[in-house]
N, C-alpha and C positions, 0 to 999 in steps of 0.2 A: 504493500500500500504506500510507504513511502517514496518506494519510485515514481510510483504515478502522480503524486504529489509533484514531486519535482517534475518531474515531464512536464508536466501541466502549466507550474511558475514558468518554465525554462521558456517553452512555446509564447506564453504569455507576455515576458520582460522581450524576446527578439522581438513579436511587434513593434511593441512601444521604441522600440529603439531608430526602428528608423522611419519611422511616423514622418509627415511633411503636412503641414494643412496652408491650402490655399483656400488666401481670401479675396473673393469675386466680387466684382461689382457690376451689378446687373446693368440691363439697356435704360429699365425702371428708376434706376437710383438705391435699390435695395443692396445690403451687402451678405453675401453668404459664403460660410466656414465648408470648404468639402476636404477629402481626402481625394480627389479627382480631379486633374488639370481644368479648367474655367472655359465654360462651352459660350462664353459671348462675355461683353463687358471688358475690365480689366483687372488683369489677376497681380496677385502679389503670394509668394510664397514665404510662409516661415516654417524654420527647421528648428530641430531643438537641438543647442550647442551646448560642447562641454566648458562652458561658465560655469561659475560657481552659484550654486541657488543663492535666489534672491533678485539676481542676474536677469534683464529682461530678455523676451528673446529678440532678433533681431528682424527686419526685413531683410532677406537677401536680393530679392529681385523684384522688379514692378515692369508688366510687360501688356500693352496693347498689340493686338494684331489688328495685322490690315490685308486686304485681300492678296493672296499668290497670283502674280499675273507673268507672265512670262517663260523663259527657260533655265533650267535648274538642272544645275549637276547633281544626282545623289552618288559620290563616288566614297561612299563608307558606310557600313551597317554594323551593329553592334549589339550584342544581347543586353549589353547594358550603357547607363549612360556614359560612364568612364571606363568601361572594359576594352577590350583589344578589338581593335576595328580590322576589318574585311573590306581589303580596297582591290578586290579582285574580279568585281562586277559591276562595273560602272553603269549608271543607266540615266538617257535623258530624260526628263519629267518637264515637259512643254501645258502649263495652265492657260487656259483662255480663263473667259470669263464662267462659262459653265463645264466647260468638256478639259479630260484633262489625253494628253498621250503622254505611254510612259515605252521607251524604246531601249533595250542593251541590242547585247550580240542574237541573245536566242530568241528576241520576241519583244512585238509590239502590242500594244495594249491602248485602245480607244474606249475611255470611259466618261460617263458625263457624272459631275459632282457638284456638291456644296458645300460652301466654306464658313461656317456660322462662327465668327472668331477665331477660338482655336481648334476649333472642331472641324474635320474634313469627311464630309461621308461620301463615300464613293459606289457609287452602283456596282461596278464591276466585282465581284467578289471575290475574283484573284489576287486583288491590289488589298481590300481588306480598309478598315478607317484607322484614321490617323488623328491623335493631337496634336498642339505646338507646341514645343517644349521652348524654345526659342525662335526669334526671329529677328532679323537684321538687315539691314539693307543689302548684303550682299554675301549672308550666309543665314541658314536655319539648321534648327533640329526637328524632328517629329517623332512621336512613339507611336508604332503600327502595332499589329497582331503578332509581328515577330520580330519585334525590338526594335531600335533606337536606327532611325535616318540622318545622315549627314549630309546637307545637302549645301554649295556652292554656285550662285548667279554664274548664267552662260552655260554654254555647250560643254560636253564633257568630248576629250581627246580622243577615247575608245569604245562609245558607244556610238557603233556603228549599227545601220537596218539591220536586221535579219537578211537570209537569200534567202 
């Protein structure tokens, strides 16, 4: 029984550890606490530092988005945000206003999407949706269905159509 105990603390304290709450600010003017990137508005993340209690926490970041219009290198992919990136499939990601193409070596892909903030839902189900973890004038990040996108303004050198 006291194993289970500790299992139990143990699973419980790893949540809490790396907890993140972001706070949204609605289209309304409302603001809301999620554990989930901010799907419109403007988001602000606090993390919890190892300051000493008492200690406030801080803002780390205040990030509006704005629409993705154009062409975009994703020339890195990553299961996580800081882990070891995959820069071995480069792919160009061309946004209009509603349709997106996404082109490497093996395949292209014509989907049509929407962009509510940081949220990207995309019809094609291959592609999967995406947040914004960042965004900048001439780089972003996104989290998809199967980890972290790194993506760079302009065409990428080696993705080339498919034959």
């Amino acid at each position: 029984m006291p194993r289970l105990w500790l299992f139990v603390t143990l699973c419980f304290c790893t949540g809490l550890v790396q907890a993140g709450v972001y706070q949204c600010q609605t289209a309304d003017g409302r603001t809301e606490y999620r554990d989930t990137p901010c799907t419109s508005g403007v988001q602000r993340i606090y993390q919890k530092s190892k300051l000493p209690s008492g200690t406030r926490t801080k803002v780390t970041r205040t990030q509006e988005f704005r629409p993705i219009i154009g062409q975009w290198c994703n020339f890195a992919t990553s299961l996580s945000m800081t882990g070891t990136k995959d820069v071995s499939q480069p792919s160009l990601w061309s946004f209009g206003e509603t349709q997106l193409n996404v082109t490497n070596s093996a395949i292209t892909i014509l989907s049509d999407f929407n962009q509510q903030q940081s949220f990207l839902q995309v019809e094609d189900t291959r592609l999967g949706n995406y947040h914004l973890i960042m965004q900048g004038a001439d780089s972003m990040v996104m989290k998809g269905d199967f980890g972290y996108y790194f993506f760079r303004r302009g065409s990428c050198p080696t993705a080339n159509p498919p034959k």
